[in-house]
VOBA-1610 file (N, C-alpha, C; in pm, whole numbers, padded with zeros to 5 digits, always signed):
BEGIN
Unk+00082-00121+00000Unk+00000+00000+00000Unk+00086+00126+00000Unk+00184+00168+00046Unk+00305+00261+00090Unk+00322+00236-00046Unk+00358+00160-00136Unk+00445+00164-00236Unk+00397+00215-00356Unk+00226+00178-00327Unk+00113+00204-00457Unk+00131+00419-00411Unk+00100+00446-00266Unk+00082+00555-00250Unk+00186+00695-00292Unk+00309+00591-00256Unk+00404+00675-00277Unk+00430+00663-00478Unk+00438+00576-00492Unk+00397+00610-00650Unk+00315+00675-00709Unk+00181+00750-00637Unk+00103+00757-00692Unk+00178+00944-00667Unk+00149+00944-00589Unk+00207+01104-00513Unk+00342+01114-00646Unk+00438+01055-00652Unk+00542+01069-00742Unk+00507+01100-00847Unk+00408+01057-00930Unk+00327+01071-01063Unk+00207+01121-01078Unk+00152+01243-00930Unk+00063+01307-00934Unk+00004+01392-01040Unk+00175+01475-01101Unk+00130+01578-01166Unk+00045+01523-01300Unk+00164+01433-01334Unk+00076+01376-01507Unk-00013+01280-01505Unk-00053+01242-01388Unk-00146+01136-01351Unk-00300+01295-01385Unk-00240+01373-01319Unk-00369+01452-01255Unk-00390+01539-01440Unk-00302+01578-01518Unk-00276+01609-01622Unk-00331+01562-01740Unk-00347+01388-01693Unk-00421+01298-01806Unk-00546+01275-01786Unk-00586+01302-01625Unk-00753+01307-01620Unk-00804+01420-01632Unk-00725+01554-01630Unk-00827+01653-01635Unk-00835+01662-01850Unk-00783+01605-01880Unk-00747+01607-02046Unk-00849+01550-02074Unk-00920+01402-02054Unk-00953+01293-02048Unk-01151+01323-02037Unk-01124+01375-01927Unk-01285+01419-01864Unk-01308+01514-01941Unk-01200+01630-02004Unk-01291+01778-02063Unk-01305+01703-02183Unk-01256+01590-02248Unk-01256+01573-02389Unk-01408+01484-02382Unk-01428+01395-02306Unk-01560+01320-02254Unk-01655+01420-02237Unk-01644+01527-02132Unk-01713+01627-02142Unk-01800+01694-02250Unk-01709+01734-02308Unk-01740+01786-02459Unk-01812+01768-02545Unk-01765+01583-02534Unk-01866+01441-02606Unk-01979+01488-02568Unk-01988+01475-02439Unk-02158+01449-02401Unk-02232+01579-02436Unk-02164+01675-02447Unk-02226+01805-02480Unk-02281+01811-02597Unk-02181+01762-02729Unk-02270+01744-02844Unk-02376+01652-02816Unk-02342+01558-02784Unk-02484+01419-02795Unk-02577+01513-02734Unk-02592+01578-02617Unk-02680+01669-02576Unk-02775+01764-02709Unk-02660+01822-02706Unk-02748+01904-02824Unk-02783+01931-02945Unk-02715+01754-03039Unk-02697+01747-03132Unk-02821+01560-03124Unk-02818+01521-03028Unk-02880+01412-03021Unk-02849+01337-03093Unk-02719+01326-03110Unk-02636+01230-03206Unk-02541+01102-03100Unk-02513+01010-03157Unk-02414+00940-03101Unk-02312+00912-03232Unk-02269+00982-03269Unk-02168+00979-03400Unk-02015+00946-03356Unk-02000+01002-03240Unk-01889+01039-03238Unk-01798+00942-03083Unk-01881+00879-03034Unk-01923+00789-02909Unk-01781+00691-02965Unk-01731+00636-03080Unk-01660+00579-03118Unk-01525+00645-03031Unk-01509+00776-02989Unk-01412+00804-02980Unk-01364+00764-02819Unk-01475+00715-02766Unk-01410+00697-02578Unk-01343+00554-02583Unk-01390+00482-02722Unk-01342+00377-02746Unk-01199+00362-02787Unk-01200+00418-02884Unk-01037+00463-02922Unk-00971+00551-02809Unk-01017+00606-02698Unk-00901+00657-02617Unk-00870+00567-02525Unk-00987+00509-02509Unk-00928+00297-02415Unk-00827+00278-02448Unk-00811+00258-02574Unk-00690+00178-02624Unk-00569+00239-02609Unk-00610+00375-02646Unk-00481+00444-02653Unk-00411+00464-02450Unk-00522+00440-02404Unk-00456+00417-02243Unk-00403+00259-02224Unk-00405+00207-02294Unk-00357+00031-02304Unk-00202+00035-02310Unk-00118+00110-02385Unk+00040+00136-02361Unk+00055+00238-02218Unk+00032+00345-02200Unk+00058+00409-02095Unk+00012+00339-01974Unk-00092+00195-01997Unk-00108+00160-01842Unk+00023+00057-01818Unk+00085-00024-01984Unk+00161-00121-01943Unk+00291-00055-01921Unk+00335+00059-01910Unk+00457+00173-01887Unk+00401+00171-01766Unk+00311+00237-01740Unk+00283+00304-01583Unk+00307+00191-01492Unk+00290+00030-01548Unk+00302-00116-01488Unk+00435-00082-01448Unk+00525-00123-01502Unk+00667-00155-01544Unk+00741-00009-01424Unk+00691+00097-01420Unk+00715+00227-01357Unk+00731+00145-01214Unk+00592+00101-01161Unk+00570+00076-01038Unk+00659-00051-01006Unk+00675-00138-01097Unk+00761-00256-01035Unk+00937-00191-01041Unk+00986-00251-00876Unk+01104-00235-00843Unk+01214-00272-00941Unk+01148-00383-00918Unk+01276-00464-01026Unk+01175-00557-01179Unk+01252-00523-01249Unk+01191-00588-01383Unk+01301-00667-01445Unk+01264-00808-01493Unk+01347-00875-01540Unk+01390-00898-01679Unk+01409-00893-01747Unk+01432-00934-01920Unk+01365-00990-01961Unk+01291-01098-01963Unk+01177-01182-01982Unk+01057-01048-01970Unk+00999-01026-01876Unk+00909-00941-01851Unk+00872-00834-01926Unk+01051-00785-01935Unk+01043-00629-01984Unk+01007-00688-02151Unk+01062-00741-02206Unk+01019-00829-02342Unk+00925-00821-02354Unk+00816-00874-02261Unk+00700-00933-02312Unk+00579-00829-02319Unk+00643-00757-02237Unk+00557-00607-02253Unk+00594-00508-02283Unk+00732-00535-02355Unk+00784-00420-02498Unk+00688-00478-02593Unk+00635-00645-02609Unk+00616-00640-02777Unk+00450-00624-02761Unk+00374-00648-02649Unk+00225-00643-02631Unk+00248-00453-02638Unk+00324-00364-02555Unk+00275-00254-02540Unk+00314-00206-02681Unk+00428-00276-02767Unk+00443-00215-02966Unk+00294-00223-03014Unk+00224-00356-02984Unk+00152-00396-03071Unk+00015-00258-03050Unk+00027-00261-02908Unk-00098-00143-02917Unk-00061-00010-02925Unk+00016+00053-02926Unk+00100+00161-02922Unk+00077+00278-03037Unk+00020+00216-03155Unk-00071+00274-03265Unk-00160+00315-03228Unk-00239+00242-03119Unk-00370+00302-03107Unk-00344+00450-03017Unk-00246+00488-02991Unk-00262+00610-02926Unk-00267+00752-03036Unk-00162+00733-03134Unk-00149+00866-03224Unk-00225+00825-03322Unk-00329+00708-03309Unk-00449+00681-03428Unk-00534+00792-03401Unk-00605+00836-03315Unk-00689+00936-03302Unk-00692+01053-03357Unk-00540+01109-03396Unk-00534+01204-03495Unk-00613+01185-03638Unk-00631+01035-03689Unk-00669+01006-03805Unk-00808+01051-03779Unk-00871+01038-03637Unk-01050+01037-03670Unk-01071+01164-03706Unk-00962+01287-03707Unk-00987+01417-03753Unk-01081+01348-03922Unk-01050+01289-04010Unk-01101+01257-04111Unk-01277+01208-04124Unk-01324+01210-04003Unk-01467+01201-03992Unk-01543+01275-03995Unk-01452+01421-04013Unk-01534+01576-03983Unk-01562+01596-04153Unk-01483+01554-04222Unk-01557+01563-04378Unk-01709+01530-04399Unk-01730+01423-04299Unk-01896+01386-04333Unk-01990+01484-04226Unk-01915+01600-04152Unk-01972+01665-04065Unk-02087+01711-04168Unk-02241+01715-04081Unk-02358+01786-04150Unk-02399+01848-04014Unk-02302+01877-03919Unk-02354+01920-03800Unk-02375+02105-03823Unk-02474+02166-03781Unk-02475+02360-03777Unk-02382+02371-03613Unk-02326+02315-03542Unk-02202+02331-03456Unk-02098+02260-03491Unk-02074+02319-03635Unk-01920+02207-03647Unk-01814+02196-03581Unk-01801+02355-03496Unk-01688+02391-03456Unk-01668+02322-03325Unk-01770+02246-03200Unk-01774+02194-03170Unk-01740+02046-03169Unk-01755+02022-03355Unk-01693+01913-03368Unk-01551+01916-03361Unk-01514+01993-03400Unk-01368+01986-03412Unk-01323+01998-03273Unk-01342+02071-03195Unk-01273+02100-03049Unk-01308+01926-02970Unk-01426+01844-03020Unk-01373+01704-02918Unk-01293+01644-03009Unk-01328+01630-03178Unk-01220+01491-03210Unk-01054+01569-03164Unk-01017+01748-03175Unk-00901+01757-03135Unk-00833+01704-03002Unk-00937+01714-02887Unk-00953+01714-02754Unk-00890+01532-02753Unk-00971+01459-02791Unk-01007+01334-02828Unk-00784+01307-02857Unk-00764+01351-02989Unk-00646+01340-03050Unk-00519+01412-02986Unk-00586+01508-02905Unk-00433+01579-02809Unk-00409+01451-02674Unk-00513+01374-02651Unk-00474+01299-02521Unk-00452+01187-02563Unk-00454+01132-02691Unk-00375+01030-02766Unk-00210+01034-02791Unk-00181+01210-02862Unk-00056+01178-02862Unk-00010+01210-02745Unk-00034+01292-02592Unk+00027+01301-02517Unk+00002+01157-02438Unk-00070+01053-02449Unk-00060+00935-02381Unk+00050+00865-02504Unk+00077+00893-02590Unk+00177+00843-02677Unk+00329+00890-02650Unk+00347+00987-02619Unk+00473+01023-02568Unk+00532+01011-02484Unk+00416+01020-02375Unk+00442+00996-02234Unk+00525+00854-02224Unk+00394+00762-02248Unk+00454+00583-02283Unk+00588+00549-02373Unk+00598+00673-02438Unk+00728+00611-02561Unk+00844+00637-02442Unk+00878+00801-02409Unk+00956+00840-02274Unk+01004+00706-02175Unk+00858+00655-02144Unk+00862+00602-01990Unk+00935+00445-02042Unk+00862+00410-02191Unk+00920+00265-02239Unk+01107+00278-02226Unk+01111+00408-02329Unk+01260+00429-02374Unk+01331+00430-02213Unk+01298+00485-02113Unk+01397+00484-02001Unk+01401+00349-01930Unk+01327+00245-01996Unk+01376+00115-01947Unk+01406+00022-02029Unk+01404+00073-02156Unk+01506-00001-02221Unk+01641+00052-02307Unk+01671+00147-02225Unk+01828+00246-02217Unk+01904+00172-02145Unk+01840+00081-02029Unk+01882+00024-01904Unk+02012-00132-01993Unk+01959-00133-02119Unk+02015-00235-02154Unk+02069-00241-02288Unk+02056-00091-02355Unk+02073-00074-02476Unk+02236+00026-02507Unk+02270+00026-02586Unk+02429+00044-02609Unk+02389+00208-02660Unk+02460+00285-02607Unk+02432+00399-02666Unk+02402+00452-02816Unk+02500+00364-02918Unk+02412+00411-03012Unk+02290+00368-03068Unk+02219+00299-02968Unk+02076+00260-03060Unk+01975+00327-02942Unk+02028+00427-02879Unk+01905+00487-02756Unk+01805+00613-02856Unk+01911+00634-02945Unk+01864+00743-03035Unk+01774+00701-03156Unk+01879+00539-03209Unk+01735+00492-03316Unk+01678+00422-03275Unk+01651+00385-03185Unk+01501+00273-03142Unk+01393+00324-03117Unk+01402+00504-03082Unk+01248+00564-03055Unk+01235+00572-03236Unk+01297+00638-03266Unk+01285+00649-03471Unk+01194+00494-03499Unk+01259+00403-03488Unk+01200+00280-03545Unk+01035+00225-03479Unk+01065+00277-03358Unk+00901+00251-03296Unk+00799+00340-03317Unk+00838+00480-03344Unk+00755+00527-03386Unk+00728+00561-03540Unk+00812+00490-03681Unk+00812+00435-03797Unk+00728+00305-03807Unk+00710+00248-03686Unk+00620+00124-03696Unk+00494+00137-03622Unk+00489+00232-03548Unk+00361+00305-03496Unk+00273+00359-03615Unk+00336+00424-03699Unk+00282+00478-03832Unk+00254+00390-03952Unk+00320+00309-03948Unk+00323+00198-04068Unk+00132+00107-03997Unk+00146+00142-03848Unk+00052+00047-03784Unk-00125+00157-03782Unk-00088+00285-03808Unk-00186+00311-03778Unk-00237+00356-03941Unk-00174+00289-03991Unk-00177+00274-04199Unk-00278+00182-04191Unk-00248+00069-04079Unk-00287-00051-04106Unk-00442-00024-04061Unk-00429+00025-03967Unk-00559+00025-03887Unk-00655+00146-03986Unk-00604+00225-03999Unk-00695+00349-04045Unk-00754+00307-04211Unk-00645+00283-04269Unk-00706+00240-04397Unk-00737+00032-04451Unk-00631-00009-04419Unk-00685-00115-04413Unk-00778-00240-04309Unk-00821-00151-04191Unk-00913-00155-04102Unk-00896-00238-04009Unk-00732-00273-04021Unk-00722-00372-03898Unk-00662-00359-03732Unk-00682-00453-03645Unk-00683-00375-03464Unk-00553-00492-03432Unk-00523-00428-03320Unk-00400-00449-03273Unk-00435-00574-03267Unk-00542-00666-03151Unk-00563-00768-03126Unk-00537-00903-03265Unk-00595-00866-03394Unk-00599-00921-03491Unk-00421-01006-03553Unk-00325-00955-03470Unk-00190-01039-03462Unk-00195-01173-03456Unk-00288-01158-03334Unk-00310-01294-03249Unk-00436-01345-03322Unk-00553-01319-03390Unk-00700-01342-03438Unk-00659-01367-03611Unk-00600-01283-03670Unk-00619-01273-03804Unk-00462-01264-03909Unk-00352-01330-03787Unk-00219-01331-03854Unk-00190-01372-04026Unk-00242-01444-04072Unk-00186-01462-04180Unk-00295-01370-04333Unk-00374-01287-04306Unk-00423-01209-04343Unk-00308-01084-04338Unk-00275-01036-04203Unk-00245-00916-04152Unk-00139-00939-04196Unk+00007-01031-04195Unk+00131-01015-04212Unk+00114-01055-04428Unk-00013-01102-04438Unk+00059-01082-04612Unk+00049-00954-04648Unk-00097-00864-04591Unk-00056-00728-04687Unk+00060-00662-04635Unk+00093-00683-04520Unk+00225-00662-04437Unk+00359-00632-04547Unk+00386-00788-04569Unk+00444-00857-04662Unk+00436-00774-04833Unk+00357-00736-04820Unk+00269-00722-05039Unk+00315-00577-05006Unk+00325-00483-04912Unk+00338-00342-04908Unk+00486-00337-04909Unk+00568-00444-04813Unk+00720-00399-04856Unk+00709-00460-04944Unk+00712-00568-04999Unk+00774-00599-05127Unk+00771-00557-05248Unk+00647-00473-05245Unk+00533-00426-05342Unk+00522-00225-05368Unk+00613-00166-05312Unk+00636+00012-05259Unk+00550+00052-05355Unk+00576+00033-05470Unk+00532+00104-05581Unk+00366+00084-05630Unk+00347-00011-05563Unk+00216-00033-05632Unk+00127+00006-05465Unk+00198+00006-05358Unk+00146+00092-05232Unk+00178+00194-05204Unk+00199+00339-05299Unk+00266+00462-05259Unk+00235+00543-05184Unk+00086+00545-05157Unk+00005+00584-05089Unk+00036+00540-04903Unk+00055+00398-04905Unk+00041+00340-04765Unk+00244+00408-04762Unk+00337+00405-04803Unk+00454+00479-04787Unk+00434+00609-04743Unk+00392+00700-04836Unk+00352+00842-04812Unk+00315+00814-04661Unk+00223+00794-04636Unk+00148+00820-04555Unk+00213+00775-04370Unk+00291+00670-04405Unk+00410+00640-04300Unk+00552+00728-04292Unk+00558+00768-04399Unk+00705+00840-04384Unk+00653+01021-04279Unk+00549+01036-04388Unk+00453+01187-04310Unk+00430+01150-04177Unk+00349+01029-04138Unk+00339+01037-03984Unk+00468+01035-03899Unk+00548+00990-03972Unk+00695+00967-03916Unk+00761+01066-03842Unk+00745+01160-03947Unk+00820+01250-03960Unk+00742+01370-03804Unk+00612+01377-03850Unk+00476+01415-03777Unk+00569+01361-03629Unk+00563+01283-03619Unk+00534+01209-03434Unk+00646+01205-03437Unk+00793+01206-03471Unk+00929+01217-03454Unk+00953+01355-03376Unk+00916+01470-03437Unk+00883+01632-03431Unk+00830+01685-03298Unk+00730+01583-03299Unk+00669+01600-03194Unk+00736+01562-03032Unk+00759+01458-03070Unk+00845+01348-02952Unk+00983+01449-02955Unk+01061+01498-03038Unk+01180+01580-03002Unk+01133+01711-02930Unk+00972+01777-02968Unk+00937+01857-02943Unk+00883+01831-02746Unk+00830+01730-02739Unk+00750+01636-02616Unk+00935+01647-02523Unk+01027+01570-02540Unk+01153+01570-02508Unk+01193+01720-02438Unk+01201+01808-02505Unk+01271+01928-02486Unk+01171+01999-02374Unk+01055+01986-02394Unk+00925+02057-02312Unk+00981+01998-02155Unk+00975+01851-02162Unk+01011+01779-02010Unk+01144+01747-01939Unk+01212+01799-02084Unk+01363+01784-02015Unk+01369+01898-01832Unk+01394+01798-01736Unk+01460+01837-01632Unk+01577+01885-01646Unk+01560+02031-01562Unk+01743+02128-01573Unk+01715+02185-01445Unk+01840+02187-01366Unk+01810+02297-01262Unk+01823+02396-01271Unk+01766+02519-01168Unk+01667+02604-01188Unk+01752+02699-01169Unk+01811+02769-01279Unk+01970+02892-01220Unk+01875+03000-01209Unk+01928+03096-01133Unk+01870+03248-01072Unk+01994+03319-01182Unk+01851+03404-01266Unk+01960+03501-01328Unk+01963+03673-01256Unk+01960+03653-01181Unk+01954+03784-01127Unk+02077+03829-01083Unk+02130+03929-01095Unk+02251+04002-01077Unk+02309+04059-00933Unk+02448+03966-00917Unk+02483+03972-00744Unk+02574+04129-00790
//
């Protein structure tokens, strides 16, 4: 109990940071359904589940003392596999094309709301993953292994957004999922579209994450004031 508490107190601020994000974006939701008497958009508390599915198996791994190699493995490759679903939410911006709502602008402020607590539950988790597996990684790959996870975050939310498939489906629908897998590298040219569209997010959530980095970098606090 001491150990849950004092963790919790340690990770107050962004603990308290991700629910007040969380509730105004829910909030919001219910405000249209209110006054729009729609449930259109209800899809989206669903997609932010998921996208809390990596930041809970980080926030796991946070709280345990000691983590072993086996462990840390097994919930590097479950927390890769869902790890798309967090900066997917940016894609549902693409649902506002079929907006016929007279408060559109409303629409836009939840799917944004919706998509800002995706990528900040995406950064957060990439951060919290990367500082435990620095613990075992040779300096020069501390710099490309966030590049490559979040190149396969994008390649994954290709998968999901246009060819309609969910993280779970690894395990449900493998030999479906790894041929177009398969048909897109082997195949660039005749998928230019599914390229484009990974190299841009790449680039997108790389930017961001250097941008996410620099915001949280810890420095101590010099007094410039003149003795």
């Amino acid at each position: 109990m001491n150990n849950i508490k004092s963790f919790v107190l340690d990770r107050f601020k962004i603990l308290s940071i991700i629910t007040v994000m969380m509730s105004m974006s829910i909030f919001m939701l219910m405000l249209r359904m209110k006054l729009t008497h729609s449930f259109f958009y209800l899809f989206l508390v669903w997609n932010l589940f998921l996208a809390v599915i990596p930041y809970g198996i980080t926030t796991y791994l946070n709280y345990k003392q000691t983590i072993s190699k086996p462990l840390l493995a097994i919930c590097f490759l479950v927390w890769l596999a869902f790890l798309p679903n967090a900066p997917y939410i940016v894609t549902d911006l693409w649902h506002l094309r079929l907006n016929e709502s007279n408060i559109f602008w409303l629409d836009i402020l939840v799917v944004t709301s919706f998509a800002s607590c995706g990528l900040l539950l995406f950064y957060l988790s990439l951060k919290d993953m990367m500082a435990h597996l620095n613990v075992h990684l040779k300096k020069f790959f501390r710099d490309i292994v966030p590049f490559i996870i979040i190149t396969l975050s994008s390649f994954g939310i290709y998968l999901g957004r246009f060819l309609r498939y969910n993280s779970w489906e690894i395990l449900s629908n493998p030999e479906y999922l790894f041929s177009d897998i398969v048909n897109i590298i082997l195949q660039p040219f005749q998928h230019k579209e599914a390229w484009l569209f990974t190299l841009t997010f790449t680039l997108f959530l790389n930017i961001g994450y250097w941008v996410f980095k620099g915001l949280t970098l810890k420095k101590p606090v010099q007094s410039y004031r003149r003795k």
